[in-house]
C-alpha positions as CSV (number, residue, x, y, z in Angstrom):
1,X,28.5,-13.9,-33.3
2,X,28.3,-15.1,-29.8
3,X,28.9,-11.7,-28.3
4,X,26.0,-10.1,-30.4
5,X,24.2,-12.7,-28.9
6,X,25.4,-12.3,-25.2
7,X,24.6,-8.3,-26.2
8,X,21.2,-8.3,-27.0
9,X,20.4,-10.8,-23.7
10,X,21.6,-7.7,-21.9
11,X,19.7,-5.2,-23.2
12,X,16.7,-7.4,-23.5
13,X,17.3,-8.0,-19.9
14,X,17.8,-4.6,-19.2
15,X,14.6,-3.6,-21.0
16,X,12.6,-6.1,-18.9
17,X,13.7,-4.5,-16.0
18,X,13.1,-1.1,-16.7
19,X,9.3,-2.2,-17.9
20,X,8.9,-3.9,-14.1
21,X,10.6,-0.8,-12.4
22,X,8.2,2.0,-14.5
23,X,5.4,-0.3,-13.8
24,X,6.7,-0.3,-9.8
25,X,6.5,3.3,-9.9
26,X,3.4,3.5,-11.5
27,X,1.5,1.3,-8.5
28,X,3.4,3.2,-6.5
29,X,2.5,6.4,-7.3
30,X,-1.2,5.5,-7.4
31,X,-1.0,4.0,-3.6
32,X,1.3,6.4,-2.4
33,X,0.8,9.6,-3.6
34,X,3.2,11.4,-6.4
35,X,5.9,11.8,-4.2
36,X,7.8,8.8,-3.0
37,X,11.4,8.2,-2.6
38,X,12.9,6.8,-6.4
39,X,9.8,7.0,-8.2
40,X,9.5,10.5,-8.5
41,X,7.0,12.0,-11.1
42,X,6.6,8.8,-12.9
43,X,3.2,9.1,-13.5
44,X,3.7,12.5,-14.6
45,X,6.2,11.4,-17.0
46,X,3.8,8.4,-18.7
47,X,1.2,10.9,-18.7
48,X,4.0,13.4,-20.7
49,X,4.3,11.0,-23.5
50,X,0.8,9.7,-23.6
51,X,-0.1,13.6,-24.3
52,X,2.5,14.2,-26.8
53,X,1.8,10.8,-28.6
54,X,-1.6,11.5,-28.9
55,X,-1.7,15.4,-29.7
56,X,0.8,14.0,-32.9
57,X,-2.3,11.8,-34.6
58,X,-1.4,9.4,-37.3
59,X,2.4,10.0,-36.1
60,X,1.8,9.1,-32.9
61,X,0.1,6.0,-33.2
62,X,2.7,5.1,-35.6
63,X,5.2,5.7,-32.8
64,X,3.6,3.6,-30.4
65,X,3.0,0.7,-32.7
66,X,6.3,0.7,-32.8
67,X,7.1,0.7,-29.9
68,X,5.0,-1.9,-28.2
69,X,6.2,-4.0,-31.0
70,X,9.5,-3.3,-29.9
71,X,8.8,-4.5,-26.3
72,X,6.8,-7.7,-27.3
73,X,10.0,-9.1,-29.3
């Protein structure tokens, strides 16, 4: 039980640091221009799933329902 435990710190961890990094790139593509070193088509990439989610409808918001109640746990 302990190591389920020390398993989902990680990936909660993990998750949290992913969230800061795409929101890093994010600023930084705004300030900087598209193109900087690491960061590379982020916005592009957030922009990708925001189209797909929202060309989908009722699907779509289902999907990201879930998922920000996914990331709020």
């Amino acid at each position: 039980m302990k190591a389920i435990d020390t398993l989902k710190g990680i990936v909660s961890d993990l998750t949290s640091l992913l969230i800061g990094v795409v929101g890093l790139g994010v600023v930084a593509g705004i300030v900087f221009g598209g193109n900087v070193a690491f960061f590379n088509d982020v916005l592009d990439g957030l922009l990708g799933v925001v189209t797909v989610l929202g060309e989908n409808g009722l699907v779509g918001l289902l999907v990201a329902a879930i998922l920000i109640g996914l990331l709020n746990k």
